[in-house]
Wavefront OBJ file of the C-alpha trace (Angstrom):
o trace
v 97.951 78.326 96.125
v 97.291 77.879 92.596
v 97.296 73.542 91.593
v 99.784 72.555 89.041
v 101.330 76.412 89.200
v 105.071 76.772 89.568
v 105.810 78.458 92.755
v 108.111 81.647 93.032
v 109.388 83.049 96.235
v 109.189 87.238 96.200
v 111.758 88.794 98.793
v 111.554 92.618 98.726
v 114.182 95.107 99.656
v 115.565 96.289 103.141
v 112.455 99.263 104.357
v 110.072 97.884 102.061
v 107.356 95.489 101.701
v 105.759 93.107 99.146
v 103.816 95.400 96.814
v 100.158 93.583 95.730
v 101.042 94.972 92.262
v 104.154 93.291 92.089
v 102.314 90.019 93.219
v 99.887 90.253 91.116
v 101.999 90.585 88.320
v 103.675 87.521 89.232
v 100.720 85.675 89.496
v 99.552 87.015 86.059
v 102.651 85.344 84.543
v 101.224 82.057 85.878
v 103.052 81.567 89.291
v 101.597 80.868 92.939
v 103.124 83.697 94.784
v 104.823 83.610 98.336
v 105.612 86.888 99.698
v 106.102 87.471 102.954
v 106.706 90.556 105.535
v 110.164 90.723 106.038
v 111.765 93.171 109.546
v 115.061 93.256 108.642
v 115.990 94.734 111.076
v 113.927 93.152 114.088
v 114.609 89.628 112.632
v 117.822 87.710 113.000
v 115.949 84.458 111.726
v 114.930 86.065 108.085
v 117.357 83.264 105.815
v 116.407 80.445 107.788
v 112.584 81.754 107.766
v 112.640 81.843 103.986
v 114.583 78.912 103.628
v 112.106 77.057 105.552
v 109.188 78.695 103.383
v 111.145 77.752 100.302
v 111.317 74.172 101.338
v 107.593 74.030 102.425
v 106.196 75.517 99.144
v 108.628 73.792 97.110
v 109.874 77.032 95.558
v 110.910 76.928 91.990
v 111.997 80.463 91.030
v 113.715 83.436 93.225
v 112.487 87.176 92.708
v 114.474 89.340 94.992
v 115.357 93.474 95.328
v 118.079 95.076 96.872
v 118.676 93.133 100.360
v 116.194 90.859 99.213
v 118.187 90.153 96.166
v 121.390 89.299 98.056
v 119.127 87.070 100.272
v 118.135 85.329 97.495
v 121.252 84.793 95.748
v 122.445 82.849 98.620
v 119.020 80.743 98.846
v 119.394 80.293 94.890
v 122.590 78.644 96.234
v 121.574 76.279 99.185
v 118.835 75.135 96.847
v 119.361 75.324 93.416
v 116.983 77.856 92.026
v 117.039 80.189 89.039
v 116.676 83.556 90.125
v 115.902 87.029 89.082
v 117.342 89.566 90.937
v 116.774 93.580 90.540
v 119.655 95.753 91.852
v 120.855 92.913 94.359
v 123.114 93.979 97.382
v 125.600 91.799 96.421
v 128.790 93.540 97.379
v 127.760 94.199 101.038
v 128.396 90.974 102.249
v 130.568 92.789 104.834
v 127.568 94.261 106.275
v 125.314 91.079 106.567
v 123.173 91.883 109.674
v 123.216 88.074 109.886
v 120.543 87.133 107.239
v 122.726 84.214 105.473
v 124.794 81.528 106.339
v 128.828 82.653 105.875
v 131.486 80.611 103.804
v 128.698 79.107 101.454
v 129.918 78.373 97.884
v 129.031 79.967 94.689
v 127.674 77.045 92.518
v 124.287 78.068 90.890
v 125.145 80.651 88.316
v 121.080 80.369 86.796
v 120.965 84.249 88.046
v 119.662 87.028 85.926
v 120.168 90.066 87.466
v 119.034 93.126 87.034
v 120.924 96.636 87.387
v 119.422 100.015 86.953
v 122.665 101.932 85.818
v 121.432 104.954 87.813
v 121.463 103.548 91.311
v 122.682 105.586 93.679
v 121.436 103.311 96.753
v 123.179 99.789 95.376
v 126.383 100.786 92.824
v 125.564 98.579 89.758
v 129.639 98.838 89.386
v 130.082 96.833 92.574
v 127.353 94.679 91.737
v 129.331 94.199 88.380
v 132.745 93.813 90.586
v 131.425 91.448 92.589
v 130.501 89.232 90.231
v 133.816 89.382 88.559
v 135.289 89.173 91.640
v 133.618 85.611 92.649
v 134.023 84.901 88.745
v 130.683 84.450 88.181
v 130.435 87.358 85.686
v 130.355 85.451 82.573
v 127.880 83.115 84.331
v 125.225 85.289 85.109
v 122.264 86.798 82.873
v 123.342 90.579 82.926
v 120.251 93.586 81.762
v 121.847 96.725 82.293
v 119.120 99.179 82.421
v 120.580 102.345 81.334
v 117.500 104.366 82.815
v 116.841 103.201 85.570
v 117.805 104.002 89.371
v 117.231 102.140 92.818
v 113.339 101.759 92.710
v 111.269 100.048 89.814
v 108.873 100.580 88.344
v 105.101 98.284 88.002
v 106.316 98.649 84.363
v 109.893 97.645 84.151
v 108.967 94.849 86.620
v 106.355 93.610 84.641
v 108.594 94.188 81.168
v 111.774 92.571 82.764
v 109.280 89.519 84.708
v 107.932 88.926 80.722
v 111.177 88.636 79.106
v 113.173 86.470 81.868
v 110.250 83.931 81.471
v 110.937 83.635 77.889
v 114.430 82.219 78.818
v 113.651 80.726 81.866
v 112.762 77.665 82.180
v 108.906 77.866 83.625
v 107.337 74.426 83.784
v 106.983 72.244 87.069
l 1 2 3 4 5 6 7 8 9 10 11 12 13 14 15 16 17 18 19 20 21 22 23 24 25 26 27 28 29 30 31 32 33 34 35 36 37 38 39 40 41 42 43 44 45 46 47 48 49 50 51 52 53 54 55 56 57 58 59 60 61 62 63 64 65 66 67 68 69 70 71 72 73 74 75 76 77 78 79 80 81 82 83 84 85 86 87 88 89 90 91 92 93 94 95 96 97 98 99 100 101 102 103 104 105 106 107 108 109 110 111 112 113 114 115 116 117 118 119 120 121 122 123 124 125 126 127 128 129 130 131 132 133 134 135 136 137 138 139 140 141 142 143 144 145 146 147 148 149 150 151 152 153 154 155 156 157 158 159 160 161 162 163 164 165 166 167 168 169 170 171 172
């Protein structure tokens, strides 16, 4: 850990793992990086794990993709951290395979979320209905990538990282 750094919290996707590019880049934007190992599907304990790391690190930001964006939506709400998510898993709540708490409430909107428009693993339309759906849609930082599909790039993460720090608030 970094002195004096703000601290972000990295959750990757469902099948995947936390890339040392994608860390790195994090760190290069001037955050102390957490990212663990997550078995989604061996691990029934992976919200209260990262909740627990959260607290303990004294997590200030939220970078999350595909189940790990849904994750950390609902940690962004138990603890009141901006997030940036990239092609969250929003609308399958219904198939939860019991990472968060049920019945919490919608309250932090600081969310910028990221869609690739060409995702055929997470729908950015039920990502976008979702939203609407909770009313939240006109709460949320929306980039609608036109280009882009499920996975992302070192270069769009590293673009999209840049530009959400410009509006994000990035001092401890």
């Amino acid at each position: 850990m970094y002195q004096n750094r703000p601290c972000v919290l990295y959750i990757h996707g469902l099948d995947s793992g936390p890339l040392a590019e994608k860390t790195s880049i994090l760190a290069d934007a001037g955050y102390s990086v957490i990212a663990p190992k997550i078995h989604y599907r061996e691990s029934k304990n992976t919200y209260q794990r990262l909740l627990q790391l959260s607290k303990e690190f004294k997590v200030d930001f939220l970078v999350g993709s595909s189940l790990g964006g849904y994750t950390a939506f609902w940690l962004s709400q138990e603890l009141n951290i901006p997030t940036l998510l990239f092609n969250p898993a929003l609308a399958f709540q219904s198939i939860d395979p019991g990472l968060v708490l049920k019945n919490m409430n919608i309250s932090n909107t600081q969310q910028t979320i990221f869609l690739g428009m060409k995702d055929e693993t997470v729908n950015p339309q039920s990502t976008i209905n979702w939203l609407k759906r909770n009313h939240i849609f006109d709460k949320v930082t929306l980039i609608e990538n036109p280009t882009n599909s499920h996975q992302i790039s070192l270069s769009v993460f590293k673009e999209t990282i840049e530009n959400v720090l410009a509006i994000v608030p990035h001092e401890v």
